[in-house]
C-alpha positions as CSV (number, residue, x, y, z in Angstrom):
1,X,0.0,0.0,0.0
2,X,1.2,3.5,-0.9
3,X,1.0,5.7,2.1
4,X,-0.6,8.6,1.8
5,X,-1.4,11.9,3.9
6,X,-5.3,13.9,3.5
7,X,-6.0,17.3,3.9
8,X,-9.2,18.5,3.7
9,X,-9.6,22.2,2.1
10,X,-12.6,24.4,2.4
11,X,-14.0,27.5,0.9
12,X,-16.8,29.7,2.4
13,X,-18.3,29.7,-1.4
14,X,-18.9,26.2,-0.5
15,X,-15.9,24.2,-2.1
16,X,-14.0,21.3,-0.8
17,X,-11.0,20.1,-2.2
18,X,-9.8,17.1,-1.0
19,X,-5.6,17.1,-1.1
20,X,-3.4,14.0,-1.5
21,X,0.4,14.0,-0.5
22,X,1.3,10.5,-1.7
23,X,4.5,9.1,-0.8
24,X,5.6,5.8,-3.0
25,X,9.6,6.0,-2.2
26,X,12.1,8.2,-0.6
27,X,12.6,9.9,-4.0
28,X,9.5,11.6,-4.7
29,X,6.6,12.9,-3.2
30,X,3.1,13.7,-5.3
31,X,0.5,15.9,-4.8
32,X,-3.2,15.1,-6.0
33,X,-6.4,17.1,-5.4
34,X,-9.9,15.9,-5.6
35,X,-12.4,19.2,-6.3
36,X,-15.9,19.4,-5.4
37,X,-17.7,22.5,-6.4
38,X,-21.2,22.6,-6.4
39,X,-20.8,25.6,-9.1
40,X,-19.2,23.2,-11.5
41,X,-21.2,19.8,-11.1
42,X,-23.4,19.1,-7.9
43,X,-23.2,15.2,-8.7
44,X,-19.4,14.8,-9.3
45,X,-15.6,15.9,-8.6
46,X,-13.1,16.8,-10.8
47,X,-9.3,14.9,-10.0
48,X,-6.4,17.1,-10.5
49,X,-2.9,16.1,-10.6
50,X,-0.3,18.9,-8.7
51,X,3.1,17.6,-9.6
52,X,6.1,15.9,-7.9
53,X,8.0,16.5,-5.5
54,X,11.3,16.4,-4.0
55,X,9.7,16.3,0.2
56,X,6.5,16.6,1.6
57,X,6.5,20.1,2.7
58,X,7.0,21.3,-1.3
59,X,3.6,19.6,-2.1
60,X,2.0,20.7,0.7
61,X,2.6,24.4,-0.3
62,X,2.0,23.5,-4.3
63,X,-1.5,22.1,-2.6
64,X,-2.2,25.5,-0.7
65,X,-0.8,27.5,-3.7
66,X,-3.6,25.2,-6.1
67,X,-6.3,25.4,-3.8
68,X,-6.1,29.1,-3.0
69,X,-5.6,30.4,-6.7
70,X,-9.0,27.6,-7.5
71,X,-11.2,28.9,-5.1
72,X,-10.1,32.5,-5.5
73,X,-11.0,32.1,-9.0
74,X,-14.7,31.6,-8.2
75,X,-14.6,34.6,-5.9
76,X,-14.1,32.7,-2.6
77,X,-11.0,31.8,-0.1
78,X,-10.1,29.1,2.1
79,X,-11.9,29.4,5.6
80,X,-10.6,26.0,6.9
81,X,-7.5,23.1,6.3
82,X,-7.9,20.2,8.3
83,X,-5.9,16.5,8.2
84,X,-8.2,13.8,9.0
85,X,-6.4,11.3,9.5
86,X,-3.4,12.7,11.5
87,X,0.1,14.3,10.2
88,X,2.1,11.4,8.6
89,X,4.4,13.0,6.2
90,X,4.1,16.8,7.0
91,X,3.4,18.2,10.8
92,X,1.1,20.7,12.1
93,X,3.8,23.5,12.8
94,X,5.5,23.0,9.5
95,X,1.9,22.7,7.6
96,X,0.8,26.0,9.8
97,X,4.4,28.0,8.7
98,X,4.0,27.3,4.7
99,X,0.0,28.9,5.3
100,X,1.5,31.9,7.2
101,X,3.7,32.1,4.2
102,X,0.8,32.2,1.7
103,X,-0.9,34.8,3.5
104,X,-3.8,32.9,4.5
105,X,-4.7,33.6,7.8
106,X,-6.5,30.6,9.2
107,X,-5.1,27.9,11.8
108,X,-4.8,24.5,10.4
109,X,-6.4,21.6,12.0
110,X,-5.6,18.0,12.9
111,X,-8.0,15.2,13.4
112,X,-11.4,17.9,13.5
């Protein structure tokens, strides 16, 4: 099994994107989003590749750099990030730093 991390992004226009940081060796790392937006198609989501990777932490921000400009682009912004299922490839602080850096001023979540 390929391990995989899951954050869970959300817009206050009603968007969730669904973020995979996917890990299948010690030489790269890939980012994957799954978009929901009601605006676009209420029955379905749309699957996105990001791009690789060298670590964790440079998909993580490509994620938040994706999601922002997506949502932005329907006249909304992020109001919540939250990882489900725990922190196994990037932690909170470092996830919380790389938001700061995008200017998004929310507090990321773990496990909520």
């Amino acid at each position: 099994m390929i391990p995989i991390q899951e954050v869970d992004i959300y817009s206050d226009n009603n968007i969730k994107i669904s973020a995979h940081i996917v890990v299948p060796n010690n030489s790269v790392v890939g980012a994957e989003v799954v978009i929901y937006d009601p605006s676009q198609n209420e029955l379905y989501s749309a699957y996105q590749t990001v791009g690789q990777y060298s670590d964790s932490a440079s998909a993580f921000g490509a994620i938040v750099q994706f999601s922002a400009k997506y949502i932005a682009a329907s006249g909304g912004n992020i109001k919540r990030i939250n990882n489900p299922y725990n922190t196994e490839f990037i932690d909170l602080s470092n996830q919380q730093s790389i938001v700061g850096k995008q200017s998004i001023n929310i507090s990321v979540e773990v496990n909520a």
